[in-house]
Each structure stands twice: as structure tokens, then as C-alpha cells.
C-alpha positions in Angstrom: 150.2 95.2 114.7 147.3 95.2 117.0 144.0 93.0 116.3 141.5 95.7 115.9 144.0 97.4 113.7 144.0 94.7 111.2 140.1 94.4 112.1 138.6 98.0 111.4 139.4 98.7 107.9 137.0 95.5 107.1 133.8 96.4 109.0 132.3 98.3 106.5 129.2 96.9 106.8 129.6 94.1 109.1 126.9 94.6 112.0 127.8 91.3 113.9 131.1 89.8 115.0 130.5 86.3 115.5 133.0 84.6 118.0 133.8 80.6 117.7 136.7 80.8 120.5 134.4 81.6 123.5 135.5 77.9 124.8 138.8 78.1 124.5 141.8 79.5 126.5 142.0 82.8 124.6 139.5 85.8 125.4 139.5 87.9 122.2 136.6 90.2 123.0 139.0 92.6 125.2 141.5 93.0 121.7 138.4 94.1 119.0 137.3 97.2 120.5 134.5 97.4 118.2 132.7 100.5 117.1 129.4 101.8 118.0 126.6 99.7 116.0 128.9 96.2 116.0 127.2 93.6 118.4 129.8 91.0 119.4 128.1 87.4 120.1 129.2 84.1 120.8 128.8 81.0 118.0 125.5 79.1 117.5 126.5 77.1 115.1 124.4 79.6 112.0 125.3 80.0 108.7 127.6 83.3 108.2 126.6 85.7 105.8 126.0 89.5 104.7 126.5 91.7 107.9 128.8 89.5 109.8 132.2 88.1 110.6 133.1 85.2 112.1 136.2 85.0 114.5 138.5 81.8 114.6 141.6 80.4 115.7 143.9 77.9 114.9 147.9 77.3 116.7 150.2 74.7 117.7 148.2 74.5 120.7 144.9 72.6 120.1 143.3 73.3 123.9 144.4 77.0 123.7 143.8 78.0 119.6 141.3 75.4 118.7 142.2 72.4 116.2 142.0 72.5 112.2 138.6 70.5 112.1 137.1 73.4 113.8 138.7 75.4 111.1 137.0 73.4 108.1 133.5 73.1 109.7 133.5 77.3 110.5 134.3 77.7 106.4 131.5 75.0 105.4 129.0 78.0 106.7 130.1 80.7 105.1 127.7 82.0 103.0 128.3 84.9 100.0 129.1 88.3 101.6 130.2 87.0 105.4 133.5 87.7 106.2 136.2 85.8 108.5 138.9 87.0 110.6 141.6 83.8 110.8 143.6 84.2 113.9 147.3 82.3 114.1 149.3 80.9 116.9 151.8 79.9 114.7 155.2 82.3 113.7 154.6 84.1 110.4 158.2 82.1 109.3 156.2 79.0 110.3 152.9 79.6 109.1 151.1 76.3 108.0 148.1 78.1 105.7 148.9 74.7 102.9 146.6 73.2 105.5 143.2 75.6 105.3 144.6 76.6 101.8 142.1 73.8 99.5 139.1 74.4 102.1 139.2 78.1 101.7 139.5 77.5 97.8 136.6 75.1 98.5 134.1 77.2 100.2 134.9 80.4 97.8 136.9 82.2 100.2 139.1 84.8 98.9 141.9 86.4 101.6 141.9 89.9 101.4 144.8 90.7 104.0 147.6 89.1 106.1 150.0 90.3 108.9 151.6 89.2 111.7 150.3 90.1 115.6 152.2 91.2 118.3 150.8 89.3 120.9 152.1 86.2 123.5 149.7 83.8 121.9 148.5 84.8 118.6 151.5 85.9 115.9 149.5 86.6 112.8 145.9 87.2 111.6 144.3 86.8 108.0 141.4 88.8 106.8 139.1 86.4 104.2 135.4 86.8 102.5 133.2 84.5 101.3 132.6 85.8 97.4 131.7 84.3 94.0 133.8 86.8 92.0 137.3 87.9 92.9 137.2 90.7 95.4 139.7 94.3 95.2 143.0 93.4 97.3 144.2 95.7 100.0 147.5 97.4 100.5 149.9 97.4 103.7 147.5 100.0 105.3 144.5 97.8 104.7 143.2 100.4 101.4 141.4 98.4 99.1 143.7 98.3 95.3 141.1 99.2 92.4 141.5 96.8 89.5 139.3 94.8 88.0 138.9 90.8 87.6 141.0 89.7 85.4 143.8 92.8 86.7 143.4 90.8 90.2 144.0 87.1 89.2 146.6 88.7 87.0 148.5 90.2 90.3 147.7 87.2 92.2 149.0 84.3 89.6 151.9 87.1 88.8 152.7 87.2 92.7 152.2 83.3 93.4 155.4 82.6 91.3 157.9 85.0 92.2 156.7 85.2 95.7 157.4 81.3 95.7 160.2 81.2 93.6 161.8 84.0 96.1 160.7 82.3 99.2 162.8 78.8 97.6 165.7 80.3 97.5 165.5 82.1 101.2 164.4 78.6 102.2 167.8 77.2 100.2 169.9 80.0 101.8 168.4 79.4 105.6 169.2 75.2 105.2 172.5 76.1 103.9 173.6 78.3 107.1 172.2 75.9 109.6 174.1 73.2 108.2 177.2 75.6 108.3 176.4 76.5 111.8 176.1 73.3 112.4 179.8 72.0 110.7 181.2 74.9 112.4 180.0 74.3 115.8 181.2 70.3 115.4 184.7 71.6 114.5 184.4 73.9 117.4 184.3 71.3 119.6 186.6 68.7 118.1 189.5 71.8 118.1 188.6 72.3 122.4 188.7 68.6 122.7 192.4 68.2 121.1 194.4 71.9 121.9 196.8 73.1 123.6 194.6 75.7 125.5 192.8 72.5 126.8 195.7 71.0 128.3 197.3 74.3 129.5 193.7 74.9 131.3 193.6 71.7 132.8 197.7 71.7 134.1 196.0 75.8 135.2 193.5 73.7 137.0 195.6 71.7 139.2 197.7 74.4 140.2 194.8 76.3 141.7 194.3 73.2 143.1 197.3 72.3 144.9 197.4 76.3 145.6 193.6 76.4 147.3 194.8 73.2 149.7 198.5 75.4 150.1 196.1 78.0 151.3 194.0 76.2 153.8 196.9 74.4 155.3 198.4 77.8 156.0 195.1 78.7 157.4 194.6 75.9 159.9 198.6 76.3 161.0 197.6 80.4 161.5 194.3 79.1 163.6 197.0 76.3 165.6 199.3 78.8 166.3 196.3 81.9 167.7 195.4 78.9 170.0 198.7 78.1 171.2 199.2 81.7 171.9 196.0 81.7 173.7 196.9 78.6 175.6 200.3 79.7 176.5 198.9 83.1 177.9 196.1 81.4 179.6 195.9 81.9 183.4 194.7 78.4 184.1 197.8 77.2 182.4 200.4 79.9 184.5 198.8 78.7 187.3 199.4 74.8 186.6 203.1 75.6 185.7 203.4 77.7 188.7 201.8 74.7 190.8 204.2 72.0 189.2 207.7 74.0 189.6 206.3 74.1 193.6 205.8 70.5 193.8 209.1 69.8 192.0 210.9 71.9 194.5 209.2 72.0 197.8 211.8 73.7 199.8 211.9 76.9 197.4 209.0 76.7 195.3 206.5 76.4 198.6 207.9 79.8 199.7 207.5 81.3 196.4 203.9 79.8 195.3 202.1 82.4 197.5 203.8 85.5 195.9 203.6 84.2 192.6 199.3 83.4 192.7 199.1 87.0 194.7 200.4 88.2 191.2 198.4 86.1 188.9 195.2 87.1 190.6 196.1 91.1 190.3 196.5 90.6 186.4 193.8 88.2 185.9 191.9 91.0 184.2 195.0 91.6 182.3 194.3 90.3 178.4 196.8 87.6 177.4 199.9 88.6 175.3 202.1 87.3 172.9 205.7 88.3 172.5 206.1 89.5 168.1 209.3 88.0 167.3 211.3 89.6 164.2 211.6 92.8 165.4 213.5 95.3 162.9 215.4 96.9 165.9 216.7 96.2 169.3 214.1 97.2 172.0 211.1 96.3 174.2 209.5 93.4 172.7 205.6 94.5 172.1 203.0 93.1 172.9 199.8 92.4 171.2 196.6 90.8 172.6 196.0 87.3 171.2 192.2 86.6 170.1 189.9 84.0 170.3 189.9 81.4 167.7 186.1 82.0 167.1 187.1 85.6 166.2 189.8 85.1 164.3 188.2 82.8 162.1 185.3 85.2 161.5 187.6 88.3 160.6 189.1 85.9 157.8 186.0 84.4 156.2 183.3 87.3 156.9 182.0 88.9 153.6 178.9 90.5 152.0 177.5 89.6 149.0 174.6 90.8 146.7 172.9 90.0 143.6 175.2 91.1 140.4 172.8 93.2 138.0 175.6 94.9 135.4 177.3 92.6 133.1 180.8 93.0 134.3 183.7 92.2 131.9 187.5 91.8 132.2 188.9 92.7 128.5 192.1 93.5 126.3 190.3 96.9 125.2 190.7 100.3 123.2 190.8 103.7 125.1 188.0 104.4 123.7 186.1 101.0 123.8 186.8 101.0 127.9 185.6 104.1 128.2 182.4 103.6 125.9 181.5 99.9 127.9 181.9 101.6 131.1 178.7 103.6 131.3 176.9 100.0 131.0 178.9 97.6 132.4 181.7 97.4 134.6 185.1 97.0 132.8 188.3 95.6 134.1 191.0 96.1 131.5 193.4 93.9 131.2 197.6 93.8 130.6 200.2 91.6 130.1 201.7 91.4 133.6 198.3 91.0 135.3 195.5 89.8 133.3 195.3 86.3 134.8 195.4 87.8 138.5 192.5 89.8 137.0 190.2 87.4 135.4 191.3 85.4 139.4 189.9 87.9 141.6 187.3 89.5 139.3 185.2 87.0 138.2 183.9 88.5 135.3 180.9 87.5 133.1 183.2 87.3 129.9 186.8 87.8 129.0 186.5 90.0 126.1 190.0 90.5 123.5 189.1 93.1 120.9 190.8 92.4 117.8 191.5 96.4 117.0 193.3 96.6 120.4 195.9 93.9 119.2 195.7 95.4 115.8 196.4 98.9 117.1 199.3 100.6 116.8 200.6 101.5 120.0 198.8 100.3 123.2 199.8 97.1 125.5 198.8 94.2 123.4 199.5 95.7 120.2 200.7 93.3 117.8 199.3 90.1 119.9 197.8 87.7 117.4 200.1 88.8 114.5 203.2 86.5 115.2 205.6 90.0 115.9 205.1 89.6 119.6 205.4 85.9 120.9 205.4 87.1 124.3 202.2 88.8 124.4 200.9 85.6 122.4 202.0 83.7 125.4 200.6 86.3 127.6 197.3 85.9 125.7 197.2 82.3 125.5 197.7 81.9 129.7 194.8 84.6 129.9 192.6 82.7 128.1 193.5 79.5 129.8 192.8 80.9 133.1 189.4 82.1 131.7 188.2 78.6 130.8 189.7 77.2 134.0 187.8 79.5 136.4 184.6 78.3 134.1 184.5 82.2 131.9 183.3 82.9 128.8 186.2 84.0 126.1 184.9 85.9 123.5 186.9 87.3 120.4 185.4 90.8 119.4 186.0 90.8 115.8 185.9 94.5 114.7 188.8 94.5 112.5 189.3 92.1 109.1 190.6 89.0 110.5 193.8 89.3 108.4 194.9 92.1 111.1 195.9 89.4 114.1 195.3 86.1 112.3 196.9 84.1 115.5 193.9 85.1 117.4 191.9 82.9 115.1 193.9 79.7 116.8 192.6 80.2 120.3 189.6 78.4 121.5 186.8 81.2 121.7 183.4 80.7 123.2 182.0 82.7 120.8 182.9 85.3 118.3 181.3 88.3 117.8 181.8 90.0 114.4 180.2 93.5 114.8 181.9 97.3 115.9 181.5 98.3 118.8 178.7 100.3 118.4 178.5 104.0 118.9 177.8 106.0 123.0 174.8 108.2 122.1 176.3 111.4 124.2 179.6 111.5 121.3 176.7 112.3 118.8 175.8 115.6 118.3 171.9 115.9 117.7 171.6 119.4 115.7 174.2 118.0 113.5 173.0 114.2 113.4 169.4 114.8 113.7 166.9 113.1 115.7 166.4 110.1 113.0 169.6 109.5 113.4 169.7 108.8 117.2 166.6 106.8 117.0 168.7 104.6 114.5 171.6 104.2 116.7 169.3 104.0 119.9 167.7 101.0 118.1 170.3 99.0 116.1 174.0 100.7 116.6 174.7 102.0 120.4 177.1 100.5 122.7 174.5 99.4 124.9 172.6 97.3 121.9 176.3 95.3 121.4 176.7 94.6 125.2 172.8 93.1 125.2 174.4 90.7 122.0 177.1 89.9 124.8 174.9 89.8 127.5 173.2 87.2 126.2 176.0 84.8 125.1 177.0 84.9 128.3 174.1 84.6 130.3 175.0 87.8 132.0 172.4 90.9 133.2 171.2 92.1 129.8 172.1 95.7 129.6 169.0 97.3 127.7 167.0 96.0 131.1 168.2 99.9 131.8 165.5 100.7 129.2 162.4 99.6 131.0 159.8 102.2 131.5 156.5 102.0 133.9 153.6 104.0 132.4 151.5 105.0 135.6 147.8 105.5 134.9 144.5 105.3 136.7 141.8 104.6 133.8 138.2 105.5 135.0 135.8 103.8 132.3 136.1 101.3 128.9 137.0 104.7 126.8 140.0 105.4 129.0 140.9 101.7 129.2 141.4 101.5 124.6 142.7 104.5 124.6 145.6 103.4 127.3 145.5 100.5 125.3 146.1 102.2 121.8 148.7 104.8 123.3 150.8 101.9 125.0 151.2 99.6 122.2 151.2 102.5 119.7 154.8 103.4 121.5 157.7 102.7 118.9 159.5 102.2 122.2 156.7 100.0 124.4 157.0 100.2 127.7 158.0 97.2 129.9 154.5 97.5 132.8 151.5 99.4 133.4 150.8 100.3 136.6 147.0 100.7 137.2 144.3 100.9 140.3 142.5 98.1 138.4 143.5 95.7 135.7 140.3 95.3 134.3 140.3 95.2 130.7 143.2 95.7 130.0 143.8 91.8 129.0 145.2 93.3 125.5 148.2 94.7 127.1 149.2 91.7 128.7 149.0 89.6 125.8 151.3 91.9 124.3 154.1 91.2 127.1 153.3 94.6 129.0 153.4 93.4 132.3 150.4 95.0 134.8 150.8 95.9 138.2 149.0 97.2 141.0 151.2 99.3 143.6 154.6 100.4 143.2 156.7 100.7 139.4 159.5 98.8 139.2 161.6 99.6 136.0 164.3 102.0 136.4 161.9 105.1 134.2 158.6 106.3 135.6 155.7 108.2 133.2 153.0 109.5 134.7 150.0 109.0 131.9 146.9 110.0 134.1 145.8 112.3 132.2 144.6 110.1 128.9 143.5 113.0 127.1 146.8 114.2 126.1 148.1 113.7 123.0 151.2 111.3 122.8 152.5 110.4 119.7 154.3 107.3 118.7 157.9 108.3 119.2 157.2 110.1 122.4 159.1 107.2 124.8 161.8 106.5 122.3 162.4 110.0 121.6 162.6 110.5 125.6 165.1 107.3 126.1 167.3 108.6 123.1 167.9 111.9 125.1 168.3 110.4 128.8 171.1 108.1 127.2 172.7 111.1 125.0 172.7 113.1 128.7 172.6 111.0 131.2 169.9 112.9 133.2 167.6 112.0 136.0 164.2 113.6 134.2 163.4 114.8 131.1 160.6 116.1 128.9 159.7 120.0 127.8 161.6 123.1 129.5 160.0 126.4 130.2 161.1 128.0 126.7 161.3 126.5 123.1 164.3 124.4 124.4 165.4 121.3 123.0 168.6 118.8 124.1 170.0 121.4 126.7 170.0 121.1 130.9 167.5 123.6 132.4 166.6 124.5 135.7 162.9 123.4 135.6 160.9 121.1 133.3 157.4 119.1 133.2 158.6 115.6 133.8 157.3 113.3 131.3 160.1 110.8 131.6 161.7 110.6 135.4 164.2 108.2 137.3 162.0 105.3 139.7 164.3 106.5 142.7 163.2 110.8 141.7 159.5 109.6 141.1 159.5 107.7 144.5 160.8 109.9 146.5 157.8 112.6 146.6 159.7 115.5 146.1 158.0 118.5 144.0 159.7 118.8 140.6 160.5 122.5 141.6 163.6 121.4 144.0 164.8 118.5 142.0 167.5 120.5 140.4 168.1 122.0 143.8 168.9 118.8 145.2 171.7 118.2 142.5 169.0 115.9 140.1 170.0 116.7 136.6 167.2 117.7 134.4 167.1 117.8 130.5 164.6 119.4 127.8 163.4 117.5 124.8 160.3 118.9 122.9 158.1 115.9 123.1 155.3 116.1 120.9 157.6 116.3 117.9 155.6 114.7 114.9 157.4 111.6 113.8 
């Protein structure tokens, strides 16, 4: 929830919003946008009453969210009918209110609302007045609840105890998994420390050992050899042996010396040779040229590399799992006869066994894990010692009952992950589904959300990075500037930066994690929002991201007709790929130049 969301249903009468952070770190005046009529001034240290509220702030972090003292001394001045809006830095899980709790009991201050922020540096907000009789409550939408006075203490003694006696048990249930976690994790490591993977990766480990110093001994005796050849063929060296069978043998080597130079001066240009032994037939010998050492080194050793942005994983896979993680990641699937080779020369992010493809019926490492195949145990076991070895993450996809291959639970996993696989967007059909349903599985169930789980046990390139969307926008005065404001943070899908002429004012966004920037976009989805006036609603973005991942198109947004999730010919872009958008090119010839484009009806109400 944004700030001025939680503030406006409780400025009914309020003419003055009195702000006690105007020292600190945090800038709040840009987050109110305050009607017409509300003057915003900074504390003088007045009692606050009818007409007003008073802004404070309290967080972990006393130089950026002001300290508790602060706190007490702004609720000693509240006088009957002034209101407070009490700003956290703290978590809503970590809320420390038991602290301000007696001194707003104290001072006759009754809270009328709670909820949590979604902001870098404030997390939730509390709505309180200063009365002498108990006040109507408000609902989630900030309606006020009519009852009377003895209704309302009723509803709040009834909610204190089963609201605490809830909260104890969640608070029982949350110490009780930690200290699973943690027993688990312990025995985790005690199992790597004494196993039989351990000491097959560590025997794995010296044989890529002894085979890396194999390999560069071969490699200086290859560079020896080039510069003996070079040597031998040199002219400087015929010359010398030419020079040395004359002096041996005056007589007939004096009479032969001339001839012999005459020749070595009319192939000096000549490149040296080699003779290739080994021939397969009888014949000529050939000839090939020898080269330099400093060349031959570099054609051995030359390569190119580049920054790694998809997760890439080498994995015992489904059909259908392979073919689902490839559109986000790269997939190298591995069998029996040459998974470790694999896992050598790919260097994947994670080595990924799904349990359903050793539960399967029929595919190469069916019946691994279930104590019918030793062999592809083995097979298994070596993989997963050459993952470790080479410093990979192993991971155990657990989308089957563990019952199904209960060997696999005796291999030393980095982490297990016990989800499906999730579901590819484009093998949904939308008129049957419906659009709720693909927002659903955009959100929680698709392929893509499972790799980002991966993604980030690994440490690999998180794939919903492919999500990002720049909204580009040129707002000309304060109206323009909350109404970007509301329309960016109102998005069910947010977008990742704004890219304005001029931050100015638009400090809101920011604190919300929307990055601003001044130039070019930068996230792989472009939205041209110049034109503020237009209505958007809430599930515009996610609506358009739900369609570009069900087709796999370059721009999308409304065709020419009443067309909805079909490929057409023309469309206004409201959602196009950075690469399209940079380019310049008039939307008329982007399907001429092969760019796919897709209709979705975006103003659908949500």
C-alpha cells in the first residue's frame, strides 16, 4: 500500500499535516500528495489538536526513523480531536508497537488503522486519534465500522485474545521449523563430512589432477617438438651443417660448399618444412609448413568469453521438463554414458536429477534410485561426484513422493527442491483457462517462477529478470508527476525503472524500488506512458507479460479489430521488446521485418 492511500480516508477534517521528521533522513512530503485545502508544515513543538495530524517515525534506524523518545514526547501533545499518522521502519512480522503500546493508552490514543508500506525504508504505517471515548474502527478499505461503545471494546477485547492466542501458536509453529531447519542442516553436514560421495569426489579430484599436469606436459612436448621442427628447417642451421661437413672434408666438401649455399640462397624465401611421418600409403612424403612457437601457442589457448546471463543447467530430465526449462534457461541433458563429460565441459550453474525422470517408466535413467538398476546408481553416484568436484551445485527435484526412487534420498544434495515443475504458459489455452487463470500461473505456478527458486539457490542469473519493464514518460507539472506515481505503483505487475526527462518528484517511486533513469531503458520490455491521461488499469502490465510469455512475441497490446490472444499484422504497441523500441522503426513495418506481433485487449477491467 502506498502512504497517501492509508492517509486519505482520515482527512476528513484535518486542515494541517504537521511533520516531526523534517530533520531526519526520510523526506515524506513527496509520498502524501495532499488534497486541495491541506497545508503541510514542519514541527514547532505546539500542541496537536482539532484540524491536524501529526506525522512521525520510528525504525531500527535511529539517525534515519527517529528514536522512541521522540515517539513519547510527540504523543504527550496530543490534544482531543488531533490525529497521528505513525510511520514504521520495522517489518510488519517484527513490529515492536509493546513499546509505544502504554504511552498511546496513556495519552488516550486510540488506533484506528494498520497496514504494512511498500517502501525501501518504511514497512508499515498506523493511523491513531487522540479521543476521550472509543472511536468507530475501519475496515481493510479504511470505511469506518458503525457500532457503538460498548459494540467496539466488545470487538476489540474479543479480537485481543484470539488474535493473540492465534499469533502464539504461529509463533510456536515458526520456532519449531527453524529448529528443524536447523537439526536438518547439522545432519546435512555431518552426512557430506563422513560419505562415500565425499571420498569418491576427492579420489575424482586427484584424477583431474594428475590428468590437467598429463595435459600440460603433452603440451610443452607439442611446443618442444614445433621448435625443433622449426630449428631443423631453419636456414641458419642448413647453412652451419653445410659449413661443418666442408671443414670436415676439405678436399670434397670445398668443391661442393659453393653449389650447395647457391641453393640455400634461391629457397631462402621458401617456408620451412617438416616431413609427416605415419603415412597410410606409400608415396611422396608431404609436406607441411612448421609455425612459430608464438603462433602455435596462441591457436591453442585463444578464446572469447562473455558475461553468462541465463541460468544454464546440466540435468537427468523428462521430455517434457527439457523442453519446458529450455525457453528460460539453457539445458544440457544428461545420460548414463556421458553425464560426467557433460557436467566437465559445460560448467553448469546446477546439476539438476528430477525424481519423475528416475521414476518414469521408460526413459534413460528410469529406475535410478529404486535399487532395480545398480548401474545407473553407479552412473548417478559418479555424476554427482563430478558435480561437487568441479565445485556445482546438485539439486534433487523432488516432484514425485519420495517412496518412488528412495536411493536418491542417500546422495549428498545441495539442496532439495520439493515443488512440480511448474506449468509453460503457451500449453495453456486462454479461452478455455481464462485470463485469472494465467495471471495465477504467471504469478505463483510457471516454469519460469520454479527456475527463479533455482536460480537463487544457486546463485545463478535469476530468470524472472526477463520480466523487467521500463515505463517511459516525460511528466510536465506536480499533477502529471502523482498521477505517474499512482499508475506505476498501482501496477499488479510494477515495473522495474522509470525513465523520465527529470526526476523531480518522483522520490515516491524510488522508495518503492522503481529505479529512475534519465536516457536510455534498460530492461528487456519498453512502455511508452507519455500520454498520462490514459486510462490504465491495474492489471494492464501483468495482463501484457501473461500474453508475451503465452506467445512469445516481440510487441503486444490492442489489434485493429475486437481481437484478443491472436498474431495480427498491425497493433498499437503498449508493451514492446527494448531491441524493437530502440531501433526507431515505425510500428507499420515491424511485422514486415519478421517482428512477431500479438493482440491482447488491454483495458480489460480486472
Amino acid at each position: 500500500m502506498r502512504l497517501t492511500d492509508l492517509l486519505r480516508p482520515h482527512l476528513d477534517g484535518v486542515t494541517t499535516v504537521v511533520d516531526t521528521t523534517a530533520g531526519d533522513g526520510l523526506r515524506l512530503a513527496p509520498y502524501l500528495h495532499l488534497p486541495t485545502g491541506v497545508e503541510l508544515r514542519e514541527d514547532d513543538e505546539q500542541p496537536v489538536g482539532e484540524g491536524e495530524l501529526v506525522l512521525l517515525t520510528y525504525g531500527p534506524d535511529p539517525a534515519l526513523h527517529g528514536d522512541e523518545e521522540r515517539c513519547r514526547r510527540t504523543l504527550e501533545r496530543m490534544r482531543p480531536g488531533g490525529r497521528g499518522l505513525l510511520l514504521f521502519g520495522h517489518r510488519p512480522a517484527e513490529l515492536p508497537y509493546h513499546t509505544l503500546l502504554d504511552d498511546l493508552v496513556t495519552h488516550r490514543c486510540q488506533v484506528l488503522r494498520a497496514a504494512a508500506l511498500d517502501y525501501a525504508h518504511l514497512h508499515a504505517g498506523a493511523v491513531f486519534a487522540r479521543t476521550d471515548e472509543l472511536l468507530q474502527l475501519h475496515d481493510w478499505f479504511g470505511r469506518p465500522v458503525p457500532s457503538d461503545g460498548l459494540a467496539t471494546a466488545l470487538r476489540i477485547a474479543d479480537e485481543y485474545v484470539l488474535s493473540d492466542f492465534v499469533s502464539r501458536a504461529v509463533r510456536a509453529r515458526a520456532l519449531d521449523l527453524e529448529r528443524t531447519a536447523e537439526e536438518a542442516a547439522r545432519a546435512l553436514d555431518a552426512a557430506r563430512d563422513d560419505s562415500t560421495a565425499e571420498r569418491l569426489a576427492a579420489a575424482v579430484r586427484e584424477k583431474e589432477q594428475l590428468a590437467a599436469a598429463l595435459r600440460a606436459a603433452r603440451d610443452r612436448v607439442g611446443v618442444l617438438e614445433a621448435r625443433v621442427a622449426m630449428l631443423e628447417g631453419s636456414t641458419s642451421l642448413r647453412v652451419g651443417r653445410a659449413l661443418v661437413a666442408a671443414a670436415r672434408s676439405p678436399r670434397r666438401g670445398a668443391v661442393r660448399l659453393p653449389g650447395e649455399l647457391y641453393g640455400l640462397w634461391r629457397g631462402r624465401r621458401r617456408a620451412p618444412v617438416s616431413r609427416v611421418a605415419g603415412a597410410a600409403k606409400p608415396g611422396p612424403e608431404r609436406e607441411v609448413a612448421v609455425v612459430a612457437d608464438d603462433r602455435l601457442h596462441l591457436a591453442h589457448r585463444a578464446l572469447t568469453s562473455a558475461p553468462r546471463d541465463r541460468l544454464v543447467l546440466a540435468g537427468v530430465l523428462t521430455d517434457r521438463t527439457a523442453e519446458d526449462f529450455a525457453a528460460d534457461a539453457v539445458v544440457n541433458r544428461l545420460l548414463p554414458h556421458d553425464g560426467r563429460l557433460l557436467v566437465e565441459r559445460t560448467d553448469p550453474d546446477a546439476v539438476v536429477v528430477q525424481l519423475g525422470a528416475c521414476a518414469a517408466e521408460s526413459g534413460p535413467w528410469s529406475l535410478a534410485g529404486t535399487g532395480l538398476a545398480p548401474d545407473l546408481d553407479r552412473k548417478l553416484a559418479e555424476l554427482i561426484a563430478e558435480a561437487r568436484a568441479s565445485g556445482r551445485a546438485t539439486v534433487l527435484w523432488r516432484d514425485a513422493p519420495a517412496s518412488a526412487a528412495p536411493g536418491l534420498a542417500q546422495f549428498a544434495w545441495d539442496a532439495v527442491l520439493d515443488m512440480d515443475t511448474g506449468v509453460r504458459l503457451s500449453r495453456l489455452d486462454p479461452a478455455e483457462d481464462g485470463r485469472e487463470l494465467l495471471r495465477e500461473a504467471f504469478r505463483q505456478e510457471s516454469t519460469r517462477v520454479r527456475l527463479a527458486e533455482l536460480a537463487r539457490l544457486t546463485g545463478a542469473p535469476d530468470p524472472l529478470a526477463q520480466r523487467r519493464i521500463s515505463v517511459v514518460a516525460a511528466p510536465r507539472d506536480p499533477a502529471e508527476v502523482a498521477e505517474l506515481t499512482a499508475q506505476v505503483l498501482g501496477q499488479l505487475h510494477r515495473p522495474a525503472e522509470v525513465v523520465v526527462p527529470d526526476p523531480a518528484g518522483l522520490g515516491e517511486l524510488e522508495a518503492a524500488g522503481v529505479e529512475l533513469r534519465q536516457g536510455q531503458p534498460t530492461a528487456p520490455w519498453v512502455t511508452d506512458w507519455t500520454d498520462l491521461a490514459e486510462e490504465r488499469p491495474d492489471t494492464l502490465l501483468l495482463d501484457l507479460m501473461c500474453a508475451q510469455e503465452y506467445s512469445g512475441a516481440d510487441a503486444l497490446g490492442p489489434g485493429p479489430a475486437d481481437e484478443d490472444y491472436t498474431f495480427v499484422p498491425t497493433l498499437r504497441p503498449l508493451l514492446v521488446r527494448r531491441s524493437l523500441f530502440l531501433s526507431g522503426l515505425p510500428p507499420e513495418s515491424w511485422s514486415g521485418g519478421g517482428h512477431r506481433l500479438f493482440a491482447v485487449r488491454g483495458k480489460e477491467p480486472a
